[in-house]
C-alpha positions in Angstrom: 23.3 3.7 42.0 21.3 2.2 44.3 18.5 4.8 44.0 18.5 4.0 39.9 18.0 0.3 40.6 15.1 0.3 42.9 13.7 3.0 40.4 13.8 0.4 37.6 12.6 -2.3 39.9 9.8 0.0 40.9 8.6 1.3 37.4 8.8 -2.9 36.3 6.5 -4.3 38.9 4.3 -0.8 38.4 4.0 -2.4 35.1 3.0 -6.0 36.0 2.0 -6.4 39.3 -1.5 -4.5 38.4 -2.1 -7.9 35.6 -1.1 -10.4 38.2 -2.9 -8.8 41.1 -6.4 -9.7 38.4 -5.3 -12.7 37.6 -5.1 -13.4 41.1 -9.0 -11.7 42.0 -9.6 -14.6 39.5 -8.2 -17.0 41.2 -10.2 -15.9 44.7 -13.5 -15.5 43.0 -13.6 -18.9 41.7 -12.7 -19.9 45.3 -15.7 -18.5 47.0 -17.8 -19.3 44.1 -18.6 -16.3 42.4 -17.0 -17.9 39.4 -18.1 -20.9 38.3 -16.8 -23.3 35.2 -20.0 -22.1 33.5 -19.5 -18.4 33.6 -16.0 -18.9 32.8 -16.6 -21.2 29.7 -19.0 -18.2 28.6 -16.5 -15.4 29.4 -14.4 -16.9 27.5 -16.1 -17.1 24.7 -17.2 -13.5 24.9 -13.6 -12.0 25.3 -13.1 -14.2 22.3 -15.5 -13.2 19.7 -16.4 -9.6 21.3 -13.6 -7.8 23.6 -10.4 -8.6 21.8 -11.5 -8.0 18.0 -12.9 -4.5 19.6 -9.3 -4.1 21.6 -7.4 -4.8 18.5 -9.4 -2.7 16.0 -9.8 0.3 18.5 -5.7 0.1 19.1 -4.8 0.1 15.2 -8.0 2.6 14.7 -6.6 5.3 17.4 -3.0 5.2 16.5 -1.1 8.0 16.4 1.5 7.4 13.5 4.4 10.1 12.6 5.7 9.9 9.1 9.1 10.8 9.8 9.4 7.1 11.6 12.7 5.3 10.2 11.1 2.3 7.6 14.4 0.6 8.2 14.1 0.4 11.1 10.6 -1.0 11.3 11.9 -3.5 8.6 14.6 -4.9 10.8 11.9 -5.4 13.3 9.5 -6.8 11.2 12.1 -9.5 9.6 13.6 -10.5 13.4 9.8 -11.0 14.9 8.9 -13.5 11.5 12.0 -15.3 11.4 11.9 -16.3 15.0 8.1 -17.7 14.7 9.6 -19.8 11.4 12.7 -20.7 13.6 9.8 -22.5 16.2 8.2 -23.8 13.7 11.3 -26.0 12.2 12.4 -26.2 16.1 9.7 -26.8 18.5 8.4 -30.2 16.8 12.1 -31.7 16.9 11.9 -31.9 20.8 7.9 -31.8 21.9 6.1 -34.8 20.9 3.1 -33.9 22.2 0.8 -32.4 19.1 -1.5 -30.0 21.2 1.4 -28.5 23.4 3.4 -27.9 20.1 1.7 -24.8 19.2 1.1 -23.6 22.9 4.7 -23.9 23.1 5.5 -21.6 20.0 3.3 -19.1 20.5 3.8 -19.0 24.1 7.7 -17.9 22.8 7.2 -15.2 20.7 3.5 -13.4 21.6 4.0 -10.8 23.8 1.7 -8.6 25.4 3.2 -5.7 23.4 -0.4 -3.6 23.3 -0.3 -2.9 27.0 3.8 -3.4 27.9 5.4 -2.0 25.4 3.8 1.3 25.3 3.9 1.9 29.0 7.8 0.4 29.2 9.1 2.2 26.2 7.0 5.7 27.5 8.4 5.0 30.9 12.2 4.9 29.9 11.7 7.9 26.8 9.0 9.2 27.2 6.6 9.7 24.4 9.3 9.7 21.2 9.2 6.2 21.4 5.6 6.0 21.3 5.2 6.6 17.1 7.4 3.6 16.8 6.3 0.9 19.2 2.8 2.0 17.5 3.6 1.4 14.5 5.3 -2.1 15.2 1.9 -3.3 17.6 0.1 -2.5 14.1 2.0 -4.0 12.2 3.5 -7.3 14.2 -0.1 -8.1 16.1 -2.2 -8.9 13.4 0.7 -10.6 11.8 1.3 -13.0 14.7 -2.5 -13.6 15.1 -2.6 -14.5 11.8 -0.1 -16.6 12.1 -1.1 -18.0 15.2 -4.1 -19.4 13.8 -1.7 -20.8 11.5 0.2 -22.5 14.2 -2.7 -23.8 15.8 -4.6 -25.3 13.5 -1.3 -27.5 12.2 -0.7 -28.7 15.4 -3.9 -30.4 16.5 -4.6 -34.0 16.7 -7.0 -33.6 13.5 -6.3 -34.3 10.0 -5.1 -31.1 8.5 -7.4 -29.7 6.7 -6.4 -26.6 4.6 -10.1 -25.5 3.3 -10.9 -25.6 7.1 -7.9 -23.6 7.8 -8.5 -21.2 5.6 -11.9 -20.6 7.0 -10.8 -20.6 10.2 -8.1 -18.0 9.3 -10.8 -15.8 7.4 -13.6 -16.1 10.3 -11.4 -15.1 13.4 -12.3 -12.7 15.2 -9.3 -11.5 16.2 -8.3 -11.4 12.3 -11.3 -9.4 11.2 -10.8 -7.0 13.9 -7.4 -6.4 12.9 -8.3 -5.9 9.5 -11.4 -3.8 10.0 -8.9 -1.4 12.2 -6.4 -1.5 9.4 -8.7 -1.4 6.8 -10.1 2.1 8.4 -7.1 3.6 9.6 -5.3 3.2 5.9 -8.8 4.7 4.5 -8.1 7.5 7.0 -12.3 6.6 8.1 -13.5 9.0 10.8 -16.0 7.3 13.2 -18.7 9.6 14.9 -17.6 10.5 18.0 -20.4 8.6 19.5 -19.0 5.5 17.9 -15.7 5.9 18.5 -16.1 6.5 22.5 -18.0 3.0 22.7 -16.0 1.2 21.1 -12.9 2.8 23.1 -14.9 1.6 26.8 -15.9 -2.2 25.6 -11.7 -2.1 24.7 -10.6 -1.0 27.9 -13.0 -3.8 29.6 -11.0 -6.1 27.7 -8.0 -6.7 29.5 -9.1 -6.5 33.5 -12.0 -9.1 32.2 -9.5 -11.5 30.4 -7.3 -11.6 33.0 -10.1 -12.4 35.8 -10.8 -15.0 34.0 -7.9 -16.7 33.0 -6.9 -16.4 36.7 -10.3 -18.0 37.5 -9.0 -21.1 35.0 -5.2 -21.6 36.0 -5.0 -24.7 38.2 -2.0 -23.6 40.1 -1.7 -27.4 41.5 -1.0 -28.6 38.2 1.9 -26.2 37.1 4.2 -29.1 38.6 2.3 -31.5 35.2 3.7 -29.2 32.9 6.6 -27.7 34.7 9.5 -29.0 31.9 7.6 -27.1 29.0 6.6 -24.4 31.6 10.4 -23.6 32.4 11.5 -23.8 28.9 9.2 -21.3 27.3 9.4 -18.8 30.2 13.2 -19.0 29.8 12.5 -18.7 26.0 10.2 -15.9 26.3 11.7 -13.4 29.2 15.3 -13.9 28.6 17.1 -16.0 25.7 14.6 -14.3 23.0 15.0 -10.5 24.4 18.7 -11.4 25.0 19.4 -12.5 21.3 17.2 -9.5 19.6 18.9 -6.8 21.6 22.2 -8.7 21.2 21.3 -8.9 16.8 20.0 -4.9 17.3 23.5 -3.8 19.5 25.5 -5.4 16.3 23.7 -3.7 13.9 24.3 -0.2 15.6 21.5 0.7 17.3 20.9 2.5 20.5 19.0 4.1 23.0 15.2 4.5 21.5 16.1 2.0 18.7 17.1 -0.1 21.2 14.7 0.5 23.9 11.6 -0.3 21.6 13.5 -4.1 20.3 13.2 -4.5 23.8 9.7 -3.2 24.8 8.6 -5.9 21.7 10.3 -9.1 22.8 10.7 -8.8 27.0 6.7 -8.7 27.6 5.3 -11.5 29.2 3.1 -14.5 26.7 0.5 -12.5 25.2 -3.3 -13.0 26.9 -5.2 -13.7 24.4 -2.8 -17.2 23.3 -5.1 -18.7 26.3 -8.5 -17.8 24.3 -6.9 -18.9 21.0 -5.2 -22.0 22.6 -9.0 -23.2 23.9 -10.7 -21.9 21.0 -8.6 -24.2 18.5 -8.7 -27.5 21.1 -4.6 -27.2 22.4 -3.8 -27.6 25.9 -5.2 -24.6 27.2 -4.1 -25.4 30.7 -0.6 -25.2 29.7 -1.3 -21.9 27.9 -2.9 -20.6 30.3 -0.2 -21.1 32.9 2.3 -19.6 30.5 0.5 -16.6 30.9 0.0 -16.1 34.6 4.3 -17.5 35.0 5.6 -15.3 32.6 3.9 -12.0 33.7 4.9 -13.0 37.3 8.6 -13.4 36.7 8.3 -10.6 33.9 8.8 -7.7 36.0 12.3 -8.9 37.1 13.3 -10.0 33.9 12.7 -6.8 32.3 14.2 -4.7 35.4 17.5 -6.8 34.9 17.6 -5.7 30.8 17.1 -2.2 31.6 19.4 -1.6 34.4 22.6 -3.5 32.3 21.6 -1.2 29.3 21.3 1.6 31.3 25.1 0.4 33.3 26.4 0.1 29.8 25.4 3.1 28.4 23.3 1.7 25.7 20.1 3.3 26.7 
Protein backbone atom coordinates (compact mmCIF):
# COMPACT_ATOMS: atom_id res chain seq x y z
CA UNK A 1 0.00 0.00 0.00
CA UNK A 2 2.41 2.25 0.86
CA UNK A 3 4.62 1.54 -2.15
CA UNK A 4 1.22 2.41 -4.54
CA UNK A 5 0.86 5.79 -2.72
CA UNK A 6 4.32 7.23 -3.10
CA UNK A 7 4.02 5.89 -6.78
CA UNK A 8 1.04 8.12 -7.40
CA UNK A 9 2.62 10.93 -5.43
CA UNK A 10 5.72 10.46 -7.52
CA UNK A 11 4.11 10.17 -11.12
CA UNK A 12 1.81 13.60 -9.90
CA UNK A 13 4.61 15.92 -9.03
CA UNK A 14 6.69 14.17 -12.26
CA UNK A 15 3.86 15.89 -13.87
CA UNK A 16 3.90 19.39 -12.41
CA UNK A 17 6.86 20.09 -10.65
CA UNK A 18 8.78 20.38 -14.25
CA UNK A 19 5.88 23.72 -14.94
CA UNK A 20 6.54 25.18 -11.55
CA UNK A 21 10.22 24.62 -11.50
CA UNK A 22 9.87 27.46 -15.02
CA UNK A 23 7.66 29.37 -13.60
CA UNK A 24 10.03 29.74 -10.83
CA UNK A 25 13.48 30.30 -13.44
CA UNK A 26 11.02 33.25 -14.19
CA UNK A 27 10.72 34.44 -11.20
CA UNK A 28 14.84 34.44 -10.66
CA UNK A 29 15.61 35.90 -13.98
CA UNK A 30 13.50 38.92 -13.39
CA UNK A 31 15.40 39.09 -10.03
CA UNK A 32 18.87 39.41 -11.47
CA UNK A 33 17.68 41.36 -14.30
CA UNK A 34 17.75 39.32 -17.21
CA UNK A 35 14.08 39.97 -17.53
CA UNK A 36 12.85 43.15 -17.54
CA UNK A 37 9.02 44.64 -17.66
CA UNK A 38 9.93 45.45 -21.32
CA UNK A 39 10.92 42.03 -22.53
CA UNK A 40 8.15 40.55 -20.69
CA UNK A 41 5.45 43.02 -22.06
CA UNK A 42 6.92 41.84 -25.65
CA UNK A 43 7.02 38.11 -24.66
CA UNK A 44 3.87 38.27 -24.00
CA UNK A 45 2.63 39.51 -26.80
CA UNK A 46 4.56 37.07 -28.90
CA UNK A 47 3.37 33.88 -27.04
CA UNK A 48 0.12 35.58 -27.76
CA UNK A 49 -0.15 36.19 -31.37
CA UNK A 50 2.64 33.52 -32.45
CA UNK A 51 3.36 30.37 -30.02
CA UNK A 52 -0.11 29.45 -28.80
CA UNK A 53 -2.10 29.76 -32.21
CA UNK A 54 1.02 27.46 -33.55
CA UNK A 55 0.62 25.10 -30.27
CA UNK A 56 -3.02 24.81 -30.77
CA UNK A 57 -3.15 24.19 -34.55
CA UNK A 58 -0.03 21.80 -34.42
CA UNK A 59 -2.03 19.74 -31.45
CA UNK A 60 -5.49 19.45 -33.37
CA UNK A 61 -3.26 19.03 -36.84
CA UNK A 62 -1.13 15.90 -35.39
CA UNK A 63 -3.88 14.11 -33.68
CA UNK A 64 -4.10 10.74 -33.79
CA UNK A 65 -8.02 9.96 -33.77
CA UNK A 66 -9.45 6.20 -33.69
CA UNK A 67 -13.01 5.85 -35.08
CA UNK A 68 -14.09 3.18 -32.93
CA UNK A 69 -14.09 6.13 -29.92
CA UNK A 70 -17.53 5.89 -28.00
CA UNK A 71 -19.54 9.39 -29.37
CA UNK A 72 -21.58 9.03 -26.22
CA UNK A 73 -19.24 9.28 -24.47
CA UNK A 74 -17.51 12.26 -25.82
CA UNK A 75 -21.14 13.89 -25.76
CA UNK A 76 -21.41 13.44 -22.05
CA UNK A 77 -18.13 15.24 -21.84
CA UNK A 78 -18.85 17.79 -24.06
CA UNK A 79 -22.38 18.69 -22.36
CA UNK A 80 -20.64 18.62 -18.51
CA UNK A 81 -17.56 20.93 -19.71
CA UNK A 82 -20.39 23.67 -21.32
CA UNK A 83 -22.76 23.55 -18.71
CA UNK A 84 -20.33 24.26 -16.03
CA UNK A 85 -18.88 27.55 -17.98
CA UNK A 86 -22.84 28.65 -18.29
CA UNK A 87 -23.25 27.63 -14.52
CA UNK A 88 -20.17 30.59 -13.82
CA UNK A 89 -21.63 32.64 -15.95
CA UNK A 90 -25.23 32.96 -14.03
CA UNK A 91 -22.94 32.30 -10.66
CA UNK A 92 -19.79 34.19 -10.55
CA UNK A 93 -21.42 37.80 -10.97
CA UNK A 94 -23.89 37.05 -7.93
CA UNK A 95 -20.94 37.22 -5.47
CA UNK A 96 -17.80 39.12 -7.30
CA UNK A 97 -18.47 42.67 -7.70
CA UNK A 98 -15.48 43.47 -9.18
CA UNK A 99 -16.08 43.68 -13.29
CA UNK A 100 -12.43 42.70 -14.40
CA UNK A 101 -11.91 39.82 -11.79
CA UNK A 102 -15.36 38.41 -12.99
CA UNK A 103 -14.08 36.72 -15.98
CA UNK A 104 -10.55 35.87 -14.45
CA UNK A 105 -12.54 34.13 -11.88
CA UNK A 106 -14.61 31.98 -14.44
CA UNK A 107 -12.22 31.05 -16.56
CA UNK A 108 -9.67 30.52 -13.94
CA UNK A 109 -12.61 27.52 -12.82
CA UNK A 110 -13.03 25.68 -15.74
CA UNK A 111 -9.62 26.09 -18.20
CA UNK A 112 -7.43 23.49 -17.52
CA UNK A 113 -4.21 22.76 -18.89
CA UNK A 114 -5.67 19.67 -20.58
CA UNK A 115 -3.06 19.82 -23.76
CA UNK A 116 -0.03 18.99 -21.57
CA UNK A 117 -1.86 17.13 -18.23
CA UNK A 118 -4.18 15.25 -19.52
CA UNK A 119 -2.35 13.28 -22.01
CA UNK A 120 0.59 12.55 -19.81
CA UNK A 121 -1.92 11.71 -16.59
CA UNK A 122 -4.37 9.70 -18.56
CA UNK A 123 -1.05 7.80 -20.52
CA UNK A 124 0.44 7.48 -17.07
CA UNK A 125 -2.50 5.58 -15.36
CA UNK A 126 -3.63 3.46 -18.96
CA UNK A 127 -1.31 3.77 -20.98
CA UNK A 128 -1.92 4.83 -24.49
CA UNK A 129 -5.88 3.50 -24.86
CA UNK A 130 -6.75 6.48 -23.32
CA UNK A 131 -4.92 8.58 -25.50
CA UNK A 132 -7.64 8.48 -28.71
CA UNK A 133 -10.09 9.85 -26.32
CA UNK A 134 -8.52 12.64 -24.28
CA UNK A 135 -7.41 13.63 -27.97
CA UNK A 136 -10.40 13.84 -29.19
CA UNK A 137 -11.94 15.87 -26.13
CA UNK A 138 -8.59 18.54 -26.19
CA UNK A 139 -9.86 19.06 -29.94
CA UNK A 140 -12.91 19.36 -29.29
CA UNK A 141 -13.31 21.26 -25.62
CA UNK A 142 -10.07 23.72 -26.30
CA UNK A 143 -11.16 25.71 -29.10
CA UNK A 144 -14.62 25.71 -27.58
CA UNK A 145 -13.54 27.19 -24.23
CA UNK A 146 -11.21 29.71 -26.11
CA UNK A 147 -13.96 30.71 -27.88
CA UNK A 148 -15.84 31.11 -25.28
CA UNK A 149 -13.39 32.69 -23.22
CA UNK A 150 -13.14 35.53 -25.42
CA UNK A 151 -16.72 35.56 -24.85
CA UNK A 152 -16.28 35.81 -21.16
CA UNK A 153 -13.79 38.41 -21.34
CA UNK A 154 -14.92 40.79 -23.36
CA UNK A 155 -18.52 40.98 -21.19
CA UNK A 156 -16.82 41.50 -18.25
CA UNK A 157 -14.70 44.61 -18.77
CA UNK A 158 -15.32 48.02 -17.49
CA UNK A 159 -16.29 49.10 -21.24
CA UNK A 160 -19.48 49.45 -22.77
CA UNK A 161 -20.35 46.23 -24.36
CA UNK A 162 -19.95 46.40 -27.62
CA UNK A 163 -21.14 43.28 -29.72
CA UNK A 164 -19.60 44.39 -33.30
CA UNK A 165 -16.34 44.73 -31.27
CA UNK A 166 -16.86 41.42 -29.82
CA UNK A 167 -17.41 39.86 -32.67
CA UNK A 168 -14.29 41.14 -34.20
CA UNK A 169 -12.42 40.34 -31.38
CA UNK A 170 -13.84 36.71 -31.41
CA UNK A 171 -13.03 36.45 -35.31
CA UNK A 172 -9.38 37.99 -35.06
CA UNK A 173 -7.92 35.82 -32.08
CA UNK A 174 -5.27 34.22 -32.51
CA UNK A 175 -5.86 31.55 -30.52
CA UNK A 176 -9.31 31.15 -32.50
CA UNK A 177 -7.80 31.09 -35.94
CA UNK A 178 -5.33 28.70 -34.92
CA UNK A 179 -7.78 26.40 -33.66
CA UNK A 180 -9.78 26.68 -36.68
CA UNK A 181 -6.91 26.52 -39.22
CA UNK A 182 -5.84 23.10 -37.24
CA UNK A 183 -9.45 21.95 -37.46
CA UNK A 184 -10.13 23.17 -40.67
CA UNK A 185 -7.02 20.97 -42.02
CA UNK A 186 -7.30 17.98 -39.96
CA UNK A 187 -11.21 17.53 -41.09
CA UNK A 188 -9.87 18.22 -44.88
CA UNK A 189 -7.43 15.35 -44.03
CA UNK A 190 -4.52 18.31 -45.57
CA UNK A 191 -0.99 16.80 -45.52
CA UNK A 192 1.68 19.48 -44.85
CA UNK A 193 5.22 18.89 -46.40
CA UNK A 194 7.27 17.39 -44.09
CA UNK A 195 9.39 20.43 -43.98
CA UNK A 196 6.43 22.38 -42.84
CA UNK A 197 5.09 20.27 -40.56
CA UNK A 198 8.53 19.79 -38.53
CA UNK A 199 8.63 23.74 -37.99
CA UNK A 200 5.69 24.20 -37.03
CA UNK A 201 6.03 21.16 -34.47
CA UNK A 202 9.55 23.02 -32.82
CA UNK A 203 8.01 26.81 -32.60
CA UNK A 204 4.92 24.58 -30.59
CA UNK A 205 7.13 22.88 -28.31
CA UNK A 206 8.88 26.39 -27.42
CA UNK A 207 5.56 27.40 -26.49
CA UNK A 208 5.03 26.18 -23.14
CA UNK A 209 8.72 26.46 -21.32
CA UNK A 210 8.60 30.23 -22.80
CA UNK A 211 5.05 31.04 -21.37
CA UNK A 212 5.76 29.78 -18.29
CA UNK A 213 9.22 31.79 -17.90
CA UNK A 214 7.41 34.46 -18.36
CA UNK A 215 4.42 34.43 -16.45
CA UNK A 216 6.80 33.46 -13.57
CA UNK A 217 8.76 36.55 -14.43
CA UNK A 218 5.18 38.61 -13.95
CA UNK A 219 3.63 36.99 -10.70
CA UNK A 220 4.13 39.34 -7.79
CA UNK A 221 4.27 36.68 -5.18
CA UNK A 222 3.94 39.71 -2.38
CA UNK A 223 0.67 40.42 -3.60
CA UNK A 224 -1.11 36.94 -3.51
CA UNK A 225 -2.16 38.11 0.11
CA UNK A 226 -4.44 41.28 -2.17
CA UNK A 227 -6.19 38.67 -3.87
CA UNK A 228 -6.08 35.75 -1.57
CA UNK A 229 -10.27 35.45 -0.98
CA UNK A 230 -10.71 35.07 -4.86
CA UNK A 231 -7.36 33.11 -4.99
CA UNK A 232 -8.60 30.42 -2.43
CA UNK A 233 -11.98 30.15 -3.95
CA UNK A 234 -11.10 29.36 -7.52
CA UNK A 235 -8.25 27.01 -6.59
CA UNK A 236 -10.77 25.11 -4.42
CA UNK A 237 -13.15 25.43 -7.43
CA UNK A 238 -10.70 24.34 -9.91
CA UNK A 239 -8.56 21.29 -8.10
CA UNK A 240 -11.18 19.84 -6.10
CA UNK A 241 -15.08 20.73 -5.93
CA UNK A 242 -15.23 20.81 -9.99
CA UNK A 243 -13.14 17.35 -10.48
CA UNK A 244 -15.10 16.09 -7.41
CA UNK A 245 -18.66 16.74 -8.92
CA UNK A 246 -17.74 15.50 -12.63
CA UNK A 247 -16.37 12.24 -11.46
CA UNK A 248 -19.05 12.08 -8.88
CA UNK A 249 -21.96 12.94 -12.14
CA UNK A 250 -19.55 10.19 -14.37
CA UNK A 251 -19.59 7.31 -11.25
CA UNK A 252 -23.64 7.79 -11.44
CA UNK A 253 -23.92 7.36 -14.87
CA UNK A 254 -21.77 4.05 -14.89
CA UNK A 255 -18.68 4.69 -15.91
CA UNK A 256 -15.32 3.39 -14.97
CA UNK A 257 -11.86 2.89 -15.25
CA UNK A 258 -10.69 4.67 -18.76
CA UNK A 259 -14.04 6.47 -18.93
CA UNK A 260 -13.43 7.59 -15.73
CA UNK A 261 -9.85 8.27 -15.77
CA UNK A 262 -10.07 10.61 -18.83
CA UNK A 263 -13.35 12.91 -16.89
CA UNK A 264 -10.64 13.23 -14.54
CA UNK A 265 -7.52 13.93 -16.69
CA UNK A 266 -10.10 17.01 -18.18
CA UNK A 267 -11.23 18.67 -15.06
CA UNK A 268 -8.23 18.03 -12.22
CA UNK A 269 -5.43 20.08 -14.29
CA UNK A 270 -4.30 23.08 -12.94
CA UNK A 271 -5.94 26.90 -14.66
CA UNK A 272 -4.91 26.69 -18.12
CA UNK A 273 -1.61 29.10 -19.17
CA UNK A 274 -2.69 30.83 -21.68
CA UNK A 275 -5.97 32.53 -19.33
CA UNK A 276 -2.87 34.88 -18.18
CA UNK A 277 -2.17 36.07 -21.98
CA UNK A 278 -5.96 36.24 -22.71
CA UNK A 279 -6.65 37.93 -19.26
CA UNK A 280 -3.92 40.87 -20.26
CA UNK A 281 -4.74 40.85 -23.71
CA UNK A 282 -8.56 41.78 -23.02
CA UNK A 283 -7.58 44.53 -19.98
CA UNK A 284 -8.83 42.00 -16.79
CA UNK A 285 -6.73 41.71 -13.84
CA UNK A 286 -4.04 39.88 -15.16
CA UNK A 287 -2.30 39.82 -11.77
CA UNK A 288 -4.95 37.78 -10.35
CA UNK A 289 -4.89 35.49 -13.37
CA UNK A 290 -1.74 35.08 -13.43
CA UNK A 291 -1.43 33.99 -9.76
CA UNK A 292 -4.24 31.44 -10.49
CA UNK A 293 -1.93 29.88 -12.64
CA UNK A 294 1.32 29.61 -10.77
CA UNK A 295 -1.23 28.43 -7.24
CA UNK A 296 -3.13 25.93 -8.91
CA UNK A 297 -0.24 24.08 -10.73
CA UNK A 298 1.62 24.21 -7.33
CA UNK A 299 -1.09 22.59 -5.21
CA UNK A 300 -2.13 20.48 -8.43
CA UNK A 301 0.10 17.73 -7.97
CA UNK A 302 -1.48 16.76 -4.60
CA UNK A 303 -4.77 17.34 -5.58
CA UNK A 304 -4.65 15.02 -8.41
CA UNK A 305 -2.47 12.27 -6.35
CA UNK A 306 -5.44 12.30 -3.70
CA UNK A 307 -8.18 11.51 -6.77
CA UNK A 308 -6.20 8.85 -8.12
CA UNK A 309 -5.21 6.98 -5.11
CA UNK A 310 -9.25 6.98 -3.67
CA UNK A 311 -10.23 5.70 -7.17
CA UNK A 312 -7.60 3.37 -7.29
CA UNK A 313 -8.65 2.25 -3.14
CA UNK A 314 -12.15 1.98 -4.50
CA UNK A 315 -11.67 0.09 -7.33
CA UNK A 316 -12.97 2.47 -9.73
CA UNK A 317 -9.90 2.85 -11.75
Amino acid sequence: MKGLIMENLIFSLNAVLPLVFLMLLGAFLRKINVFDEDFLGKANKFIFKVLFPFFLFNNIYSSKISEEIDSKFIIFVVIISIAVVGLLIVIIPKYEKDNKNRGVIIQGLYRGNTTLFATALISNIFGNEGLAIVTMLIAIISPTYIFLTVIILDLFTDERQNYKKTLISILSNPLIIGSLLGIAVYTLQIKLPLAMEKTIADIAKTTTPIALMTLGGEIEINNIWKNIKPLVFVVAGKLIIFPAIATLIAISYGYRGMELGVILSMTAPPTAVTSYALAQQHNCNYELAGQIVFLTTLISPFTIFLFVYIFKAAGLF
